[in-house]
N, C-alpha and C positions, 0 to 999 in steps of 0.2 A: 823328730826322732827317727834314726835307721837304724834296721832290725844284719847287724851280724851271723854270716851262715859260714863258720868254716871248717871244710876239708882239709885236716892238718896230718901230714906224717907223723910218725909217732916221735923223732926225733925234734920234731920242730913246733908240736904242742905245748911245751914249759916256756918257749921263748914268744909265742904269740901271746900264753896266759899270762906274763911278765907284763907285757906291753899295754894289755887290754885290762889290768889290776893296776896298775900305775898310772892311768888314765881317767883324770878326775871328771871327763864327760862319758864317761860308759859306766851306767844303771845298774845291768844287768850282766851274770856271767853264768853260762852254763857251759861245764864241759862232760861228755860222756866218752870218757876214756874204752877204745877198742871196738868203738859202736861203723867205725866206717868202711868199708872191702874194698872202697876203691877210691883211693891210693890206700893203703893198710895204713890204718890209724885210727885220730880222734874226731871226735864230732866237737866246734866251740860257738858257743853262741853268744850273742852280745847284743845288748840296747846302748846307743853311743847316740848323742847331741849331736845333732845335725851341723853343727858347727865346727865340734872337733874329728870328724871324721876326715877332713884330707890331712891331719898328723897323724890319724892311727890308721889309716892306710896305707901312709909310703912307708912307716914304721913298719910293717908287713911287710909290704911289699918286702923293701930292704934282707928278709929275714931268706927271701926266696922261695917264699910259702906259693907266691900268684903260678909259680913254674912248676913245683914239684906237689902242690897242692888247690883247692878251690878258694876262694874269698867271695862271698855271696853278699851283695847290700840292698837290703828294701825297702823302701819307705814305711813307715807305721804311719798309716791314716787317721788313729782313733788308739788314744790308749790312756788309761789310769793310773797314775804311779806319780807317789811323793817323789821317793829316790829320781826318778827320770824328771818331774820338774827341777828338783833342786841342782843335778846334772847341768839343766839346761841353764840354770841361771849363774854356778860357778864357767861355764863360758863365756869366753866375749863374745857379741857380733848378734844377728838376728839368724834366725834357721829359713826365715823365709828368703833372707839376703844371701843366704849362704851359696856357694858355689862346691858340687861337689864333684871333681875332676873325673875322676875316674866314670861316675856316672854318664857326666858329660860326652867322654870320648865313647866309652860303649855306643851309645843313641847314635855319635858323629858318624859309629863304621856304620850301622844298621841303616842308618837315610841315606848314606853312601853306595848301598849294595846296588850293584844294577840288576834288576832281576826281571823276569817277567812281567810282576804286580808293576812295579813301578814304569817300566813303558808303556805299559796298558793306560795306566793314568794319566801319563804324559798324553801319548795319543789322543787320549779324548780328551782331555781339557783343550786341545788345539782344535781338535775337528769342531768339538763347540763353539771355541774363540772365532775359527774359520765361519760358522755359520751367525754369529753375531755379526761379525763387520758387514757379511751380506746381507742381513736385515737389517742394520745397524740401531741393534738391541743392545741397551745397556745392562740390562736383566742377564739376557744369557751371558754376554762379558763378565760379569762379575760371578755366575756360576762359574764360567772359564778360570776363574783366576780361584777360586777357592776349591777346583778340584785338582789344578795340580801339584804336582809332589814334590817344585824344586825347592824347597827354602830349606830342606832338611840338609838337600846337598852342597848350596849356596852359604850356610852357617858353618858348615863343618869346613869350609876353608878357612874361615878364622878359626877354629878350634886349630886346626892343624897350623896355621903359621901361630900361633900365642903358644902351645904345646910343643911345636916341633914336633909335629907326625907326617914326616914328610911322604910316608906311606898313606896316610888317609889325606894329604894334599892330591895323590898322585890319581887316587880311586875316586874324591868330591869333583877333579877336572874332568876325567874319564867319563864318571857318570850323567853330568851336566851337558857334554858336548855331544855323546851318543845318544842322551837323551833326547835334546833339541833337536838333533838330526833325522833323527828317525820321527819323531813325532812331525815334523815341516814335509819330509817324504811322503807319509802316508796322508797326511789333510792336503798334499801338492798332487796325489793320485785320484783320491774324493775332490777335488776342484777342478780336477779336468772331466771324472765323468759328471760333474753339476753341470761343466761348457759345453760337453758333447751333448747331455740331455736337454739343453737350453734353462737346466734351471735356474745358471747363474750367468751372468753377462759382465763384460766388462765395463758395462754403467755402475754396477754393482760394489766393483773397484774401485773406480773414477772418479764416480759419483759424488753428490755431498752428502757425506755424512755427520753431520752433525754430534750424536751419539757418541759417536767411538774413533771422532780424528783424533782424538789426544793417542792412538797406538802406535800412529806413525809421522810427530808431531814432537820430537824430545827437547825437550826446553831447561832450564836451570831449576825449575819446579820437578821434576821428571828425577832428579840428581837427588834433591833436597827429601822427595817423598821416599827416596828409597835408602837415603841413610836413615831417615827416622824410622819407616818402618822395622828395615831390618835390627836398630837396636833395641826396638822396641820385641820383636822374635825373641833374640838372642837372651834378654834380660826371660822372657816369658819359658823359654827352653831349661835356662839354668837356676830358676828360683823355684821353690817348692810348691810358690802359686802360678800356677796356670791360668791365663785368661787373655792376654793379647794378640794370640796369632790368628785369629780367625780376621783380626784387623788388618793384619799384614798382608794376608790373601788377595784380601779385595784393594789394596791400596797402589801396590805395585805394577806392570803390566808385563812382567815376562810373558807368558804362554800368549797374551792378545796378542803380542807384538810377532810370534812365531807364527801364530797364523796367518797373517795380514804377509809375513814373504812368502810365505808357500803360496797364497790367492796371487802375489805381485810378481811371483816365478811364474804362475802359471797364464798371466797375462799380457805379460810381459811391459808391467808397470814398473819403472825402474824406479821411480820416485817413492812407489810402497815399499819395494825392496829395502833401499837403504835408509829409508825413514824408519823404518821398523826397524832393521840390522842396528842403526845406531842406538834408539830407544832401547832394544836390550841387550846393547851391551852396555847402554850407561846406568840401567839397572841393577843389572848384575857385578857392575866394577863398584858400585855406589853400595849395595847390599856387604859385597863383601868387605869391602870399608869398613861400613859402618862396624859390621861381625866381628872383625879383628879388635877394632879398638873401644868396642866395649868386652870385648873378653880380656882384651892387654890391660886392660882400666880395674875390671873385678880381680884377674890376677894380684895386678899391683897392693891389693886393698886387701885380697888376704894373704899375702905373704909377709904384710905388717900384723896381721892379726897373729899370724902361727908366729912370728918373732916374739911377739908380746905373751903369747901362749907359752913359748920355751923358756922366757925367765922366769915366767909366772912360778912354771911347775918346779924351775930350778930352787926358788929360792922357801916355795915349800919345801922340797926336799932337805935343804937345808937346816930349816926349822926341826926338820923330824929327824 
């Protein structure tokens, strides 16, 4: 179940209340006429089936309410209501299955932002990744890979090629490449003063590592793990249950793979270099793969659902 919050003009309050009263998965309706200062209008509430929410959102949308007004949507965690089960069960589809667009693209821009927080994390996920291949610790490796923050901006290029936001294509590539850049810079800075203070040596690189050769080592397994991880993200991002991505962290090796070139910049290992440059980029091509075409795949799946949703309601109308 999602909890409706809308900011309505006052001239565009009858045509929301239309939409969201002719809408056999919305529960609940509250409207408090005059109650809003900013835009001058109405306050409209709504409990809508998790299912028929992306038809009564572009229905909105449509009205021009998202431009000249608010549309607020939250998930309801916990709630009691005959009316909202029986809602849920005149829809088709599962709530948990459900995909809810607009949700989705929101979260796309916000993992997309390049901000402070998010190269911070970068950085350190690498400077740790940097000091695993030098101990060659699989422990800290996989802390490496679950602290950092790319898979949010790694997803949201399938959201944007399946959506067409070629605005949030343009800021998930931005974000990704300045990210990894600057994160290889700074653990390339921490790896020259490790070789000036001899803490790190080029055995260190060289070396056998047993541990953490799979970083700079890409193979057709390498390909294979990172479309399933990532569908398995992308399903975990866009369903109402939550529980795979902590899997995804540790399965993939972006950020090892970033710091194993900064150590192989700074030693002038050319074999770490491009073993690792290829490793992530077959990750990342393989990640975003997979993102697109399980979003192209959930797309396809409800836009037969809303097809069979619009006769449905048409041929109630009918009746009545």
């Amino acid at each position: 179940m999602l909890h409706l919050r809308i900011l309505a003009p006052t001239d565009l309050t009858d045509g929301a209340i239309r939409i969201l009263e002719e809408e056999p998965g919305v529960s609940g309706l509250v409207v408090l006429r005059g109650s809003v200062l900013r835009p001058p209008g109405d306050l409209v509430q709504a409990d809508v089936a998790r299912e028929a929410a992306n038809d009564v959102i572009e229905r909105l949308r449509a009205t021009d309410l998202h431009h000249r007004g608010t549309i607020e949507i939250e998930p309801v965690h916990a709630w009691l209501s005959r009316s909202g089960f029986e809602a849920e069960l005149r829809t088709p589809g599962s709530s948990a299955d459900t995909v809810v667009w607009a949700e989705v693209a929101q979260r796309s821009y916000e993992d997309t932002e390049l901000n402070w927080t998010y190269l911070s994390f970068m950085t350190m996920a690498t400077l740790l990744a940097g000091i695993a291949i030098v101990t060659d610790s699989q422990i800290l490796t996989i802390g490496a890979m679950v602290l950092g923050p790319e898979f949010g901006a790694i997803a949201a290029l399938g959201v944007a090629l399946v959506r067409r936001r070629f605005v949030l294509l343009r800021l998930a590539i931005r974000t990704l490449v300045v990210g990894f850049t600057a994160a290889i810079a700074v653990t390339a800075v921490a790896a020259l003063a490790g070789r000036g203070l001899g803490w790190v040596t080029i055995d260190d690189v060289t070396g056998p590592r047993p541990g953490t050769a799979f970083i700079y080592t890409p193979d057709k397994w390498s390909f294979i793990v990172a479309v399933i991880a990532a569908a398995a993200g992308v399903l975990s991002l866009t369903s109402s249950k939550l529980g795979g991505l902590s899997g995804v962290f540790i399965s993939v090796t972006t950020v090892p793979a970033a710091g194993n070139i900064a150590l192989g910049i700074v030693f002038g290992v050319g074999s770490a270099v491009w073993g690792s440059t290829l490793q992530l980029l077959l990750n990342l091509f393989g990640m975003a793969l997979a993102g697109w075409a399980t979003l192209a795949f959930q797309q396809a799946v409800w836009s037969r659902v809303s097809v069979r949703r619009a006769r449905a309601l048409d041929r109630v109308r009918r009746m009545l």
